[in-house]
MIDO-256760 format. One record per residue: residue number from 1; residue in one letter; chain; x, y, z of N, C-alpha, C in turn. Coordinates in steps of 0.001 Angstrom, whole numbers, plus 500000, padded with zeros to 6 digits. Each point is the difference from the previous one (the first is absolute). Layout:
N
REC    i  aa  ch  n.east  n.north    n.up  ca.east  ca.north   ca.up  c.east  c.north    c.up
REC  NUM   A   A       X        Y       Z        X         Y       Z       X        Y       Z
...
//
This chain:
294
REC    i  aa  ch  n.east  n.north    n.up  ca.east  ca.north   ca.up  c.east  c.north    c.up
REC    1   X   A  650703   355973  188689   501159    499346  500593  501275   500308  499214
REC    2   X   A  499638   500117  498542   501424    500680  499577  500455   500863  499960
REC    3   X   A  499277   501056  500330   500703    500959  500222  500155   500454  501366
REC    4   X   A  500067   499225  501169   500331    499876  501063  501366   499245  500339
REC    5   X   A  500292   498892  498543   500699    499575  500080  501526   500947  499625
REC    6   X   A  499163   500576  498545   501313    500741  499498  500520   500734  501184
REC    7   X   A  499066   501057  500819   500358    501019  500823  501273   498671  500955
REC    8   X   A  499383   499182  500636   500835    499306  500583  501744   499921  499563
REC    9   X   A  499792   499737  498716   501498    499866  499211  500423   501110  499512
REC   10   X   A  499616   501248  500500   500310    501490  499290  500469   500304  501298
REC   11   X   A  499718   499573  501387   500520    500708  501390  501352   498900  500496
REC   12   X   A  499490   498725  499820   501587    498777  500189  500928   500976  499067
REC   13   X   A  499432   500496  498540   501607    500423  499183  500649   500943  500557
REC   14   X   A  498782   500948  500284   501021    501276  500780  499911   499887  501480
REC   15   X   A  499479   499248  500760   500389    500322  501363  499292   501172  500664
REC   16   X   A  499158   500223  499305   499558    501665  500315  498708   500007  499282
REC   17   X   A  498745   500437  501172   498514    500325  499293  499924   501242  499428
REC   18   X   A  501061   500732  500675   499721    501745  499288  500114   499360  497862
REC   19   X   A  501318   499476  500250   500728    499771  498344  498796   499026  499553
REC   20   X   A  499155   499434  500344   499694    499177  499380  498479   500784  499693
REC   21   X   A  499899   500495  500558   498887    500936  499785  500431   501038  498861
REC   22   X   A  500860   500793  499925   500893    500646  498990  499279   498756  498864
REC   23   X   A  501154   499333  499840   500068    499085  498630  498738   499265  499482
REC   24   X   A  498563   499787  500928   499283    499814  499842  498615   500995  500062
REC   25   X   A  500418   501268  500006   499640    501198  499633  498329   499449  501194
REC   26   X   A  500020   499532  501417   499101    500207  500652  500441   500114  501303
REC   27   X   A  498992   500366  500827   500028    500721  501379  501261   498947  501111
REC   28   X   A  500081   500934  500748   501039    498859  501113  498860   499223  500480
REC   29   X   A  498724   500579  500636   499395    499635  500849  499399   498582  499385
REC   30   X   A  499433   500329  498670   499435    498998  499326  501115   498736  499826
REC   31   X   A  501497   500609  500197   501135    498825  499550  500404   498971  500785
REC   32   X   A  499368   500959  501450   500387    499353  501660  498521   498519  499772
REC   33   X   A  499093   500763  499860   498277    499376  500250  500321   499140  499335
REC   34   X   A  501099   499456  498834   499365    499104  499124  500851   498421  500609
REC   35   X   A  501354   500466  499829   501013    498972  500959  498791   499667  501635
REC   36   X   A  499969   501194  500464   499446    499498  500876  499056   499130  500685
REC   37   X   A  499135   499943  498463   498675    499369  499633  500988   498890  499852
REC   38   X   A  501090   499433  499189   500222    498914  499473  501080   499285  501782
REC   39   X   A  500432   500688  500468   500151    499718  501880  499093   499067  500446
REC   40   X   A  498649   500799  499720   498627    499521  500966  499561   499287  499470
REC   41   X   A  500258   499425  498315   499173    498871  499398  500716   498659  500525
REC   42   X   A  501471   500206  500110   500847    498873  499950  500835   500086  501528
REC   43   X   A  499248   500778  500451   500403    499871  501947  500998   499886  500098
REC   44   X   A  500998   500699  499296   501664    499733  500493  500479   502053  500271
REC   45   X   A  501151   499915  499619   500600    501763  499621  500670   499137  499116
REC   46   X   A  500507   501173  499309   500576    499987  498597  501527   501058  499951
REC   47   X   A  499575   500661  500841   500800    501279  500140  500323   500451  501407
REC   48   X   A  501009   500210  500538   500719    500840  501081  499927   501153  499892
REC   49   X   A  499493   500701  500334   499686    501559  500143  501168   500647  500918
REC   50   X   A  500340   500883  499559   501427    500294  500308  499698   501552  500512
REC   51   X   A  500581   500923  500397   499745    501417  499884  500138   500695  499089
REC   52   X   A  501041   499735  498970   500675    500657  498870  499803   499005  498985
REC   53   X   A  499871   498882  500408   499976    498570  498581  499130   498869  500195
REC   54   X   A  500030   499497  498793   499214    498426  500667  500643   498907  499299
REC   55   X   A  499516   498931  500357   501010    498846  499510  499199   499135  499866
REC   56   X   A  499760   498824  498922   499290    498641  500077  500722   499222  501409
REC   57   X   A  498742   499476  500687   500135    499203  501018  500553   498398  498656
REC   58   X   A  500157   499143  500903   500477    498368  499385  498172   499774  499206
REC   59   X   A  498721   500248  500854   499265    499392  499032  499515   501128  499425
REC   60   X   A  500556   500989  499508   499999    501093  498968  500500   499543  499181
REC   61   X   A  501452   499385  499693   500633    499687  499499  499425   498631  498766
REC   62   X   A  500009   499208  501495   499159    498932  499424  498702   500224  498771
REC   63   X   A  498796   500960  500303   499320    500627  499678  499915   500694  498577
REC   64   X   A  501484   500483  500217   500282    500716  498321  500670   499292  499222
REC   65   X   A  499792   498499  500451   500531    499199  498663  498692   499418  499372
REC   66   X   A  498700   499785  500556   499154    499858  499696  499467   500922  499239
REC   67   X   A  500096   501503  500450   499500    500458  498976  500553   500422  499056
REC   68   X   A  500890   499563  499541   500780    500622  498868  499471   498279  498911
REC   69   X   A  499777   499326  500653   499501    498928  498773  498793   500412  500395
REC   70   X   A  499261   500457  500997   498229    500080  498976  499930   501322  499363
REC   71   X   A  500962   501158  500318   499381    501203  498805  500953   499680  498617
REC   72   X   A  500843   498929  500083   500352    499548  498943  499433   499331  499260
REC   73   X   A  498497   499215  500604   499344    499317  499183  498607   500521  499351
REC   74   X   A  500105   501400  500867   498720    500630  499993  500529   501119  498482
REC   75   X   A  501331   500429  499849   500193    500185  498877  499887   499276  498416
REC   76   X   A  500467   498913  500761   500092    499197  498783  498380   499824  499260
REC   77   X   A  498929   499686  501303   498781    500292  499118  499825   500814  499296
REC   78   X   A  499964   501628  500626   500244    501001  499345  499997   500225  498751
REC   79   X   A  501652   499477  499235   500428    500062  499185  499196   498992  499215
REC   80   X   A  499986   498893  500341   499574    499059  499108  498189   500388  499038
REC   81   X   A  499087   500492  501173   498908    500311  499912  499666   501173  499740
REC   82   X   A  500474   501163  500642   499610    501304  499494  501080   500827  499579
REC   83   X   A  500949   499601  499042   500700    500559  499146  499788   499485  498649
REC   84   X   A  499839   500920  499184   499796    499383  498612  501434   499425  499170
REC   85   X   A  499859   499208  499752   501614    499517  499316  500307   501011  498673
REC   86   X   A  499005   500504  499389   499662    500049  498611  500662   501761  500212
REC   87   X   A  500280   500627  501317   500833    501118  500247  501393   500406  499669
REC   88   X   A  500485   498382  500293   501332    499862  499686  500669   499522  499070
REC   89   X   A  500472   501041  499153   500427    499289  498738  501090   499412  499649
REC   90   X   A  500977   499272  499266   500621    498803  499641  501535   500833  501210
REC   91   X   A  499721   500968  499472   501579    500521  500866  499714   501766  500198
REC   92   X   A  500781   500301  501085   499600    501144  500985  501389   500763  499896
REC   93   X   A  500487   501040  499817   501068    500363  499955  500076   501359  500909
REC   94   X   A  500408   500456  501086   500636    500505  500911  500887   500925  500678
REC   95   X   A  500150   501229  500544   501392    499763  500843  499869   500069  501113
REC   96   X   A  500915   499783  501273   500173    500383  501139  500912   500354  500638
REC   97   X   A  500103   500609  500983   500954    500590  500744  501466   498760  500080
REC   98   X   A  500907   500068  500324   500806    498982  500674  499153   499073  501517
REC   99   X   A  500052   501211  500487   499772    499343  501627  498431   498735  499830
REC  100   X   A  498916   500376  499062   499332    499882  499874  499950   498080  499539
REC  101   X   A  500998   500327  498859   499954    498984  498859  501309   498976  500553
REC  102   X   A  500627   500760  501053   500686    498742  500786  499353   499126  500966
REC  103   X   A  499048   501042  500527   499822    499018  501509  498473   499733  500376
REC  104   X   A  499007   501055  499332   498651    499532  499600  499360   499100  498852
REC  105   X   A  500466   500562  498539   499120    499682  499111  500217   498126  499376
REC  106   X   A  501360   500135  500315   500346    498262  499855  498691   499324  500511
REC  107   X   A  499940   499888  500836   498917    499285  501231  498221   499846  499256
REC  108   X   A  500215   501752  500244   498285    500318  499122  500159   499182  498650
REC  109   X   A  501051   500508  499267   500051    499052  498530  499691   498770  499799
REC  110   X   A  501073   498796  501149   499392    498641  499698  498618   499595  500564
REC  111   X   A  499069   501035  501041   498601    499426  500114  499492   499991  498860
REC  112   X   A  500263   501346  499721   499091    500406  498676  500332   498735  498587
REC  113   X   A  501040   499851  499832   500074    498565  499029  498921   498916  500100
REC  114   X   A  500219   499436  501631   499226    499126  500559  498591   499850  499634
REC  115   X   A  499119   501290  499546   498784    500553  499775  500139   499977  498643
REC  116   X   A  500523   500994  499014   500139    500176  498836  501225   499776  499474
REC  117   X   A  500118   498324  499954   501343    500272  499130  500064   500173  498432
REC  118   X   A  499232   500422  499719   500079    500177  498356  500606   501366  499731
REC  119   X   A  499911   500825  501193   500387    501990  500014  501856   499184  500280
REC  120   X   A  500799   500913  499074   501380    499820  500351  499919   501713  500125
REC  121   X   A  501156   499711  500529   500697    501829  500634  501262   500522  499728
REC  122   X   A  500307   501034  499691   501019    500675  499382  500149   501012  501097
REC  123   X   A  500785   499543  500914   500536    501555  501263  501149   500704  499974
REC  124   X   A  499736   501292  499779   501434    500701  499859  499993   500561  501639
REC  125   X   A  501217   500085  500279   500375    499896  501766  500662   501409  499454
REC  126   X   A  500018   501149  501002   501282    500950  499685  499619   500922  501308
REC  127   X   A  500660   501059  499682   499651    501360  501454  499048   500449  499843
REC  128   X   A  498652   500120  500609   498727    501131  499981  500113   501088  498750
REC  129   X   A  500824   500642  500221   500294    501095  499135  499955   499252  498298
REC  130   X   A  501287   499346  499609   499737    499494  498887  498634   499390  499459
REC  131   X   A  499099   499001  501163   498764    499534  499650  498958   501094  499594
REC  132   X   A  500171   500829  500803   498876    501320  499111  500194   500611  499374
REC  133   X   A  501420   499881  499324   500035    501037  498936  499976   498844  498320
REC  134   X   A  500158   498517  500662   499359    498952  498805  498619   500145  499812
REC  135   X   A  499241   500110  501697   498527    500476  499454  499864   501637  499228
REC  136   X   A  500225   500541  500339   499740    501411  499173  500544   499890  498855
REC  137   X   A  500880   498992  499799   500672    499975  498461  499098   499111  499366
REC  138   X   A  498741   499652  500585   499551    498429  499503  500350   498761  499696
REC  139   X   A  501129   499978  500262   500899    498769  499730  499414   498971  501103
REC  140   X   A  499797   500290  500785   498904    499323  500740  498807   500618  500525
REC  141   X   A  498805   499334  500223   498550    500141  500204  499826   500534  501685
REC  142   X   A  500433   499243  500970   500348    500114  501320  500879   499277  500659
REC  143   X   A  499930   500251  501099   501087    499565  501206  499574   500364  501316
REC  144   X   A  501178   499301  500759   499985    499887  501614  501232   501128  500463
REC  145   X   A  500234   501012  500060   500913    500809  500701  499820   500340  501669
REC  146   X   A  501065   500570  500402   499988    500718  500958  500273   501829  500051
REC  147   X   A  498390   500127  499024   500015    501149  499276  499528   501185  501268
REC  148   X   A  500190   501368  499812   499395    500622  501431  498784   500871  499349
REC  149   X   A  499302   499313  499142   498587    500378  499653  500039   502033  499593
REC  150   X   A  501122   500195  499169   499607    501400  499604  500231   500419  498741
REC  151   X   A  500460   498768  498849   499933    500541  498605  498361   500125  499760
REC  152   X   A  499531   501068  499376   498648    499955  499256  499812   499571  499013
REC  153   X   A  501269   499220  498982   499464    499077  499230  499916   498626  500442
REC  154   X   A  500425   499638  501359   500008    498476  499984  498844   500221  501314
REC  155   X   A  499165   498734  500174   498937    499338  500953  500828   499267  500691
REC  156   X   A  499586   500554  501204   500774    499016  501286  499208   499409  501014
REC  157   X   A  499747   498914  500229   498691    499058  500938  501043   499283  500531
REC  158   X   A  499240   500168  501920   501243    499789  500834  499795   497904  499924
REC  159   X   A  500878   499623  499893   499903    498344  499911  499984   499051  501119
REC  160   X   A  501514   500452  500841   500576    499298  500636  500871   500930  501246
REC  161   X   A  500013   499976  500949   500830    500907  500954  500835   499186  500725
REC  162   X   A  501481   501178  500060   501379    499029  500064  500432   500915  501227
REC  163   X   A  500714   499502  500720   500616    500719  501245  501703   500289  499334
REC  164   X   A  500946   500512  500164   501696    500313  499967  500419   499658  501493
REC  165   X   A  500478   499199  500113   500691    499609  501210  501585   499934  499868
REC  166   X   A  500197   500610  501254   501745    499801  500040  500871   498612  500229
REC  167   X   A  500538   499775  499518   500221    498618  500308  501949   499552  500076
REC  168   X   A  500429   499091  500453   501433    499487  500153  500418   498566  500089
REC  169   X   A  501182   499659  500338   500332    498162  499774  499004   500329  501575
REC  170   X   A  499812   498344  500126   499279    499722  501085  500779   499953  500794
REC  171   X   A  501652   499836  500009   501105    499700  501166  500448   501533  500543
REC  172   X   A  499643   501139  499109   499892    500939  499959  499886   500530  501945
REC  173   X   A  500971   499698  500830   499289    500605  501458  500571   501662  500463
REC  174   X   A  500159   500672  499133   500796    501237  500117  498260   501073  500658
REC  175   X   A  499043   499725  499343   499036    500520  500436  499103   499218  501585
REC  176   X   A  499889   500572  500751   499648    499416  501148  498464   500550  500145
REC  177   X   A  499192   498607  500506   498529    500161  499962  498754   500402  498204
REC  178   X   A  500867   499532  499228   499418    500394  498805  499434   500950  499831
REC  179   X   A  500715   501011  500538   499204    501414  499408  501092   501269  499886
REC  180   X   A  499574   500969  499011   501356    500646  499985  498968   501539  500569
REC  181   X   A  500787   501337  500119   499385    501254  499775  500185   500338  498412
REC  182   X   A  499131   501238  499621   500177    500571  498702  501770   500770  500103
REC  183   X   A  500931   500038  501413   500725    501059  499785  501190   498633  499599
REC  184   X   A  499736   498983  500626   500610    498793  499869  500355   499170  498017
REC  185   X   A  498521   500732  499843   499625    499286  498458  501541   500913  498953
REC  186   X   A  499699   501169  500159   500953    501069  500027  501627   499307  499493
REC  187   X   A  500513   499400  501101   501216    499214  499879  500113   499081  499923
REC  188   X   A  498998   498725  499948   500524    498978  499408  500422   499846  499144
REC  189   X   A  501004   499009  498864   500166    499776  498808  498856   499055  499370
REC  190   X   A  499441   501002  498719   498976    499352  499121  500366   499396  498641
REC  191   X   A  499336   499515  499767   499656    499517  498489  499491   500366  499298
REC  192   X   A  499657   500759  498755   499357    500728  499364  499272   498994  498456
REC  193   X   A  498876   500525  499436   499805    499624  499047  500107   501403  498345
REC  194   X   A  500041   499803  499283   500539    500428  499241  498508   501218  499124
REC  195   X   A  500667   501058  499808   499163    500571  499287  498887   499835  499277
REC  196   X   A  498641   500464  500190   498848    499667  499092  499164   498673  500762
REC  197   X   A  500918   499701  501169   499116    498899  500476  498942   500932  500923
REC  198   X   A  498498   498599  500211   499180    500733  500347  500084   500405  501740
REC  199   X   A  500222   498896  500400   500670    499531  501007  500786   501374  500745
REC  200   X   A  501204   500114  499272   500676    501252  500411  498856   501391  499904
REC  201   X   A  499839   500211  499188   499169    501054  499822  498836   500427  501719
REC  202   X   A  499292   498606  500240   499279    499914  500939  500531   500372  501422
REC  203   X   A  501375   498951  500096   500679    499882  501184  500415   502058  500441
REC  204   X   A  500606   500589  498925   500457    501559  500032  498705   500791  500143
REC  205   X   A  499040   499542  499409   498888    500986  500448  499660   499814  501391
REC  206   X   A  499950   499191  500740   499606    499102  501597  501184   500660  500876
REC  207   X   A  501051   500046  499428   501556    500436  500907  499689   501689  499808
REC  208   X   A  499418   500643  499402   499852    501636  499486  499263   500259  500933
REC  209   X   A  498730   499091  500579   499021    500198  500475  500453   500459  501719
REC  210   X   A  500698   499216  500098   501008    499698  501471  501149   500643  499871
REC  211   X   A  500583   501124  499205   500769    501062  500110  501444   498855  499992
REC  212   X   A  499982   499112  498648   500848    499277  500186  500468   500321  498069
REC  213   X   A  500781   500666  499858   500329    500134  498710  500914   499467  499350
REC  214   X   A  501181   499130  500817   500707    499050  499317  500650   498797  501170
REC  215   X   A  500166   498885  499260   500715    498835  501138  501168   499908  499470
REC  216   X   A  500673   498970  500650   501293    499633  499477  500429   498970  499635
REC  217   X   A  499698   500458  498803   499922    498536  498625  501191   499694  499663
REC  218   X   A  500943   498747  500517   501145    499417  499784  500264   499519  498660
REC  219   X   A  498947   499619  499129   499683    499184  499061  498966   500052  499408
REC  220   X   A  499772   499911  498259   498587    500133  499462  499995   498721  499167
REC  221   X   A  498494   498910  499397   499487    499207  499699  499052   500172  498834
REC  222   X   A  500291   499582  498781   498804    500483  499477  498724   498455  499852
REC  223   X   A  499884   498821  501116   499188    499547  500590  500176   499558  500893
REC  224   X   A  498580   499421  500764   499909    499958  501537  500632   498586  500283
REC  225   X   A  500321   499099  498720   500532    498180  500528  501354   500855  500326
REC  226   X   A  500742   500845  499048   501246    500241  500360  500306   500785  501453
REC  227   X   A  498795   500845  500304   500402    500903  501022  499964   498198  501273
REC  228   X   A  498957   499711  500043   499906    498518  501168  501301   499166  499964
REC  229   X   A  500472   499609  498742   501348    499194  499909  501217   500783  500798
REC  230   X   A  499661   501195  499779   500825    500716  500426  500299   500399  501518
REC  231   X   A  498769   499977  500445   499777    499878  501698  500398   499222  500841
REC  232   X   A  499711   498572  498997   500343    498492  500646  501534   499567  500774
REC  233   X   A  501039   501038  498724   500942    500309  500619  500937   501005  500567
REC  234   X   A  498980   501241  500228   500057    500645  501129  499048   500887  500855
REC  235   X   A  500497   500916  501210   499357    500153  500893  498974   501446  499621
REC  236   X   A  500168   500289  498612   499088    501113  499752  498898   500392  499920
REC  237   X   A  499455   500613  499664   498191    500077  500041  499308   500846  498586
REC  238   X   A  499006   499002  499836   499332    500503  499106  498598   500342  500034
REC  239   X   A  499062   501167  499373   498609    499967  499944  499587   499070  499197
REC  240   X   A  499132   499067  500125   499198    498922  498931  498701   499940  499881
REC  241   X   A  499458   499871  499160   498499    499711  499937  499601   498313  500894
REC  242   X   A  499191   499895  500716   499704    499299  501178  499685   497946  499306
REC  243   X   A  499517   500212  498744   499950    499267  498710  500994   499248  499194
REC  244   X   A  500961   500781  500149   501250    499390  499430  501137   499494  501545
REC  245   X   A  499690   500172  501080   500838    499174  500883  499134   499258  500547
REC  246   X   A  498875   499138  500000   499389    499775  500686  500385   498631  500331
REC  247   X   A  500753   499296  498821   500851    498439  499968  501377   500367  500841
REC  248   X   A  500558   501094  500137   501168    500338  500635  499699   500372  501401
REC  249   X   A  498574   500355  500432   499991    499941  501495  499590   498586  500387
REC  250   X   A  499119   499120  499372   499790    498759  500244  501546   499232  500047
REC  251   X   A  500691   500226  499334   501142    498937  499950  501080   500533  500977
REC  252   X   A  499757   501325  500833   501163    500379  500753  500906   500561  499122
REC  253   X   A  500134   500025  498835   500753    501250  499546  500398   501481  500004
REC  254   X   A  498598   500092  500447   500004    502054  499994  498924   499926  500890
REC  255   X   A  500063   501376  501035   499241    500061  500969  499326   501386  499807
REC  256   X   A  499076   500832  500456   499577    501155  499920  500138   500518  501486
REC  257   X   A  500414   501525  499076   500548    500790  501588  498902   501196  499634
REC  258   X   A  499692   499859  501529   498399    501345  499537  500767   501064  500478
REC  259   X   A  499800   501386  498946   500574    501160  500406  498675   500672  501082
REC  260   X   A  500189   501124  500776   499289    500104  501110  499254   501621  499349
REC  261   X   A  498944   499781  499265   499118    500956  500100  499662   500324  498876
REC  262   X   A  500498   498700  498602   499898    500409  499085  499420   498448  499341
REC  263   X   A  498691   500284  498991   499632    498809  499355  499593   500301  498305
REC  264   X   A  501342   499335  499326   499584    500407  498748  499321   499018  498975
REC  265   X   A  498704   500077  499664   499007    499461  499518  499481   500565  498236
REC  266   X   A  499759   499189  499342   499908    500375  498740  499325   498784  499009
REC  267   X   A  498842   500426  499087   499582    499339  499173  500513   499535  498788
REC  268   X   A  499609   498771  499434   500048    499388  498732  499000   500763  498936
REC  269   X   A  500137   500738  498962   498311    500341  499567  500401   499334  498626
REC  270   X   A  498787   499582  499257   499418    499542  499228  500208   501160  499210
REC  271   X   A  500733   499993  498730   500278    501216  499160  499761   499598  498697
REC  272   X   A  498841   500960  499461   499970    500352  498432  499899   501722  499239
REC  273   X   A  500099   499967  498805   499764    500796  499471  498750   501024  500381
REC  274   X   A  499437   501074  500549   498983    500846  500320  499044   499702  498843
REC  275   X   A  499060   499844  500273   498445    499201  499123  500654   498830  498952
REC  276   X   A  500590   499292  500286   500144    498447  499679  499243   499468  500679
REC  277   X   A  499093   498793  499423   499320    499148  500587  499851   498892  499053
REC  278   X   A  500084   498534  501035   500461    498714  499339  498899   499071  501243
REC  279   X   A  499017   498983  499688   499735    499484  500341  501286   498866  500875
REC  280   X   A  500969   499477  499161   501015    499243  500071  500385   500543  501348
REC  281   X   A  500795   501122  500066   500587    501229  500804  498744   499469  501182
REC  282   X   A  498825   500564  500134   499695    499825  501545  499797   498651  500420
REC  283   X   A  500348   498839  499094   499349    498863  500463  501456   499450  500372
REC  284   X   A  501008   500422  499348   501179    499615  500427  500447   500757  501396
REC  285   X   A  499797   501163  500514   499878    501192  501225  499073   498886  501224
REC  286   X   A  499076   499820  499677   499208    499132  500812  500712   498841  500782
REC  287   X   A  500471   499672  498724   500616    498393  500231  501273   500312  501132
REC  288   X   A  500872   500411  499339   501244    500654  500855  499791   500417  501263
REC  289   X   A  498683   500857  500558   499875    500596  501274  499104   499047  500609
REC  290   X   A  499684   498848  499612   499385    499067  500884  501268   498692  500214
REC  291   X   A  500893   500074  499094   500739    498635  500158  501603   500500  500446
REC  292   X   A  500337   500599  499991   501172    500764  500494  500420   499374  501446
REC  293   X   A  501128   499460  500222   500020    498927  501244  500712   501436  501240
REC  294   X   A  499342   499759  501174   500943    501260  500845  501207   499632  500057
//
């Protein structure tokens, strides 16, 4: 049942069995069978089947508030019972990406207290780039980047997968029907983030791919609260990781405008030194990729 459940709360996040199958590294068919199974246990729908999308019906909705307190409680056993405390020692020291250490690891951090508060934590936040070159310098042990898995001295284990979405103020009505073309993306005025971020790095490889080699960046940020503050008061557009606006589409602040034929997708990996190994390190990896809130 729990892992019928998770699948359940892996297809409500994205809206989509293909993605949720992606992120849960199993079949569509098996992703459809399992919701579907949980349809036929509890005789309702859950989901609107759409041609192109799907959507939680009201007792979908209903549905995924329930389960977010029982695989919340089904963790908490977890942790309590089959994690050894005696892994984690007095304090854990760190780095991570920005995007990472703004809008994920807060969250993961205070469960993890909740469980072991005797482990304190030392997180250095900075650009991908800087975090692996603290690990290769040893100055730190590992980290969370948005690394693209090709130095041969560093180990990269995929963690967490993040979508880049385009995004604007929500009053924003200059775009009609929320969707733009790639020739459209072209001329809007953007927002940029600043050199060495991982973020950027990702977004230019995805635009290369689509014969898109530069936008038109009005303005550069060297973080993502500043690039959002910055939106709030005006009509421009920015790429974001899907993680860090997710309180700004709930509150009507910023809306997402889907570009038409292009989806840029990219992992969190789990980064250390090439043959480093730390008991600490995978029990802390564990923890993070089971408690990580969507």
């Amino acid at each position: 049942m729990k892992n019928k459940l998770h699948i359940f709360k892996t297809v409500a996040h994205y809206n989509s069995f293909t993605k949720a199958a992606e992120q849960l590294s199993i079949s569509q068919p098996a992703i459809s069978k399992a919701v579907r199974t949980l349809e036929d246990t509890y005789k309702t729908t859950f989901f609107v089947r759409n041609r192109n999308a799907i959507e939680l019906t009201d007792e979908g909705k209903a549905f995924l508030v329930y389960v977010n307190k029982i695989l919340d409680v089904y963790a908490k056993i977890e942790e309590q019972f089959l994690t050894k405390k005696e892994l984690f020692p007095e304090r854990i020291q760190m780095g991570v990406s920005t995007t990472v250490g703004n809008y994920i690891l807060p969250g993961v951090i205070a469960k993890f207290k909740t469980q072991f508060p005797q482990t304190n934590f030392k997180i250095t936040s900075d650009n991908s780039e800087n975090i692996e070159q603290l690990i290769l310098n040893q100055q730190l042990d590992y980290g969370i980047t948005e690394g693209k898995n090709t130095n041969p001295k560093l180990h990269f284990k995929k963690l967490i997968k993040d979508e880049i979405v385009l995004v604007t103020n929500a009053a924003n009505r200059s775009i009609k029907n929320g969707t733009i073309t790639i020739e459209t993306l072209k001329e809007i005025n953007m927002v940029g983030r600043e050199s060495g971020s991982g973020t950027k790095d990702i977004i230019a490889s995805a635009l290369r791919d689509h014969q898109v080699d530069q936008l038109h960046t009005v303005v550069s940020f060297n973080s993502t609260e500043a690039i959002k503050n910055y939106l709030y008061y005006s009509n421009d557009y920015a790429l974001l990781s899907i993680h860090s606006v997710t309180e700004d589409l709930l509150n009507n602040k910023l809306k997402v405008i889907d570009i038409k034929g292009i989806a840029i997708e990219r992992w969190f990996y789990f980064v250390c030194r090439t043959g480093y190994q730390s008991g600490t390190m995978d029990a802390l990896e564990n923890f993070i990729h089971n408690n990580y809130n969507f």
